[in-house]
C-alpha atoms as a printed R data frame, in Angstrom:
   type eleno elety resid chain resno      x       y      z
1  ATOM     1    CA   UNK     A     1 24.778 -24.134 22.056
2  ATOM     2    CA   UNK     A     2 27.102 -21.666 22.028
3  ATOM     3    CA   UNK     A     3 28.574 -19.947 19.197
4  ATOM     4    CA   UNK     A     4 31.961 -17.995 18.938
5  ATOM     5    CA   UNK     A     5 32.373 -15.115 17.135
6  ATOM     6    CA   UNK     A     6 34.913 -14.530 14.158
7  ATOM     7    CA   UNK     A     7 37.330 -12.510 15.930
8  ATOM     8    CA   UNK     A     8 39.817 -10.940 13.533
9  ATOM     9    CA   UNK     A     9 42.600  -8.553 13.706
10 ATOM    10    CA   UNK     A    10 41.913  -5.026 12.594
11 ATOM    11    CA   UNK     A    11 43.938  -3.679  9.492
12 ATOM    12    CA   UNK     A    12 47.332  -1.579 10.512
13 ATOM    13    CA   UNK     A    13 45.997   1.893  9.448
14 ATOM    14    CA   UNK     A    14 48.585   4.841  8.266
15 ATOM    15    CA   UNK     A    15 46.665   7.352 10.055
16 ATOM    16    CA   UNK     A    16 48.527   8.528 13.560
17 ATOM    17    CA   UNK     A    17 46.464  10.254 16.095
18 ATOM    18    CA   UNK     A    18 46.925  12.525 18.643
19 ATOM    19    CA   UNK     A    19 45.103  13.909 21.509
20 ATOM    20    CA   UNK     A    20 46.785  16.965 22.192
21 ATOM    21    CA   UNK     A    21 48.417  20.008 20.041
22 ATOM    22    CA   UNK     A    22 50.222  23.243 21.137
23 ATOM    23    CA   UNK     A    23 48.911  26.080 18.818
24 ATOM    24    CA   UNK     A    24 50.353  29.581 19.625
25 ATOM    25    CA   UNK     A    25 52.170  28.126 22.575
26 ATOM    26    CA   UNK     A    26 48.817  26.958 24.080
27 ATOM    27    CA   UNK     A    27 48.539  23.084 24.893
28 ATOM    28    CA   UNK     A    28 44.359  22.127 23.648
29 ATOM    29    CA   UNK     A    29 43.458  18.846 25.200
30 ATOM    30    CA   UNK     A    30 40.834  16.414 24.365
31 ATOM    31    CA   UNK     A    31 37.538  17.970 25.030
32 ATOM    32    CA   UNK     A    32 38.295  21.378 25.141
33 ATOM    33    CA   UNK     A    33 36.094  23.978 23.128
34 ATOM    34    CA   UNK     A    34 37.808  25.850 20.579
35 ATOM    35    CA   UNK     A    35 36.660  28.389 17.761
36 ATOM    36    CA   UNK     A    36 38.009  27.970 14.034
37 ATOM    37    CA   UNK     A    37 38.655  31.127 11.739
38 ATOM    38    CA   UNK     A    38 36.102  31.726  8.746
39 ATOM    39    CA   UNK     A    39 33.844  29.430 10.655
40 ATOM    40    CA   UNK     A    40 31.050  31.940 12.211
41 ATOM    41    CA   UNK     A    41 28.941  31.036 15.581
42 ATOM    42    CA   UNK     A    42 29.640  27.773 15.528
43 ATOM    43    CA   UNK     A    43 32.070  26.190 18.698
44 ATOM    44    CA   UNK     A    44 33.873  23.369 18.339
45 ATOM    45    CA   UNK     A    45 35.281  20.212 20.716
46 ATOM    46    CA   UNK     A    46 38.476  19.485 19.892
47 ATOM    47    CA   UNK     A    47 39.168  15.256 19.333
48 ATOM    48    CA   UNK     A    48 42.590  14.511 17.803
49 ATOM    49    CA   UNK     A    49 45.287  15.702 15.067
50 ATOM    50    CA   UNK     A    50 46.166  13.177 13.042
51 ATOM    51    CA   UNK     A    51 48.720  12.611 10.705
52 ATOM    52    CA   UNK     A    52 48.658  10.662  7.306
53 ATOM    53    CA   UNK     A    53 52.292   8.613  7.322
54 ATOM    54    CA   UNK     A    54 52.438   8.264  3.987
55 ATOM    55    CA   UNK     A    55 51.995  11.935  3.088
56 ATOM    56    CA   UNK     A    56 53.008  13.356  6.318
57 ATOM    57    CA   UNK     A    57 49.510  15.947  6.012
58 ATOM    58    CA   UNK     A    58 48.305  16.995  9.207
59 ATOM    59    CA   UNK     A    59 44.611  17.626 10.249
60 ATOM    60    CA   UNK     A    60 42.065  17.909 13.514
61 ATOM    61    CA   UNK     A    61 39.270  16.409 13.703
62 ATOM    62    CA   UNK     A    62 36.304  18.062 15.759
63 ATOM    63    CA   UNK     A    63 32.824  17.746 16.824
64 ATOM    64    CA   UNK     A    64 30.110  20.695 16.187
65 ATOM    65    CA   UNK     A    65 28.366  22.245 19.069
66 ATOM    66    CA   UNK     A    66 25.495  23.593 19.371
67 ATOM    67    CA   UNK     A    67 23.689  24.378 22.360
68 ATOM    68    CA   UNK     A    68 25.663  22.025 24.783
69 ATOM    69    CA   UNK     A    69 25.248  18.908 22.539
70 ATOM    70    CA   UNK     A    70 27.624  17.566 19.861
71 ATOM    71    CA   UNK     A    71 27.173  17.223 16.410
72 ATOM    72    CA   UNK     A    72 29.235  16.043 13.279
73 ATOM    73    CA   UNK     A    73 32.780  15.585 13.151
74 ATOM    74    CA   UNK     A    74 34.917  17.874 10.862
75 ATOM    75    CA   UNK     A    75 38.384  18.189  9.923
76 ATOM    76    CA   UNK     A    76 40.133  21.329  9.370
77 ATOM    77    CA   UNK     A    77 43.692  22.107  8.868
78 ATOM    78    CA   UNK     A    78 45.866  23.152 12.072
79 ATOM    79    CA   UNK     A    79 46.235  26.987 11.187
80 ATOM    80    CA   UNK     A    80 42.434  27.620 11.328
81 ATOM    81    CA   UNK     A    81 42.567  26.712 15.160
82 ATOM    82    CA   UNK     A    82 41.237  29.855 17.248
83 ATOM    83    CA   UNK     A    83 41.827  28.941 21.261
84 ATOM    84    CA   UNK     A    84 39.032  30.200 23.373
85 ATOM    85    CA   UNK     A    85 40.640  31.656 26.347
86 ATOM    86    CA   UNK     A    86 39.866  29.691 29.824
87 ATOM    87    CA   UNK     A    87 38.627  31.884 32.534
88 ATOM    88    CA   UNK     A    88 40.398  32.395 35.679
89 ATOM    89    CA   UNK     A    89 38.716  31.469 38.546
90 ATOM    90    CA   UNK     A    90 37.855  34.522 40.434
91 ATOM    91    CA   UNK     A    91 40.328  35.285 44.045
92 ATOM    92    CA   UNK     A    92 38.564  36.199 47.136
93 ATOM    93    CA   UNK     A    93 39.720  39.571 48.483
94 ATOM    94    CA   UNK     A    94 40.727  39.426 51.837
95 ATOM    95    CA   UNK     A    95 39.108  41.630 54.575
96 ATOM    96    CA   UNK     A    96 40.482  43.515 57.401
97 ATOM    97    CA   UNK     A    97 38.948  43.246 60.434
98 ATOM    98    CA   UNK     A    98 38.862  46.899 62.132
């Protein structure tokens, strides 16, 4: 016999999330590795900002990572954000033929 599940409908929550945020003119992405200040040899991969509607405060949350693999979330405010620069991929030069 089979039996159906309980199926209801999650609580509205006042927490808004994003996942995107221009710091410094800079658009960070889901994903994306970024550094935060006072923080020291630790990376982080940037989740979401959210924003409390009541209050209007504004956070991001983040994983840890360490050596390729992530860890525990975090939240830290949104002027501690330190964007690691992407690296350009690299142009061949073109030859002359002589």
């Amino acid at each position: 016999m089979v039996r159906f599940r309980n199926l209801s409908k999650p609580k509205p929550s006042h927490f808004a999330r994003l996942p995107e945020v221009t710091v410094e003119g800079f658009l960070i992405e889901q994903g994306e590795v970024i550094r935060i200040k006072d923080e020291h040899g630790i990376r982080f991969k940037f989740d979401s900002l959210v924003t409390n509607k009541n209050t209007g405060a504004q956070w991001i949350d983040c994983y840890e990572v360490y050596k390729h693999r992530t860890g525990s979330l975090r939240s830290f405010k949104i002027d501690r954000i330190k964007r690691i620069p992407k690296r350009r991929k690299r142009i061949a030069k073109r030859r002359t033929d002589s």
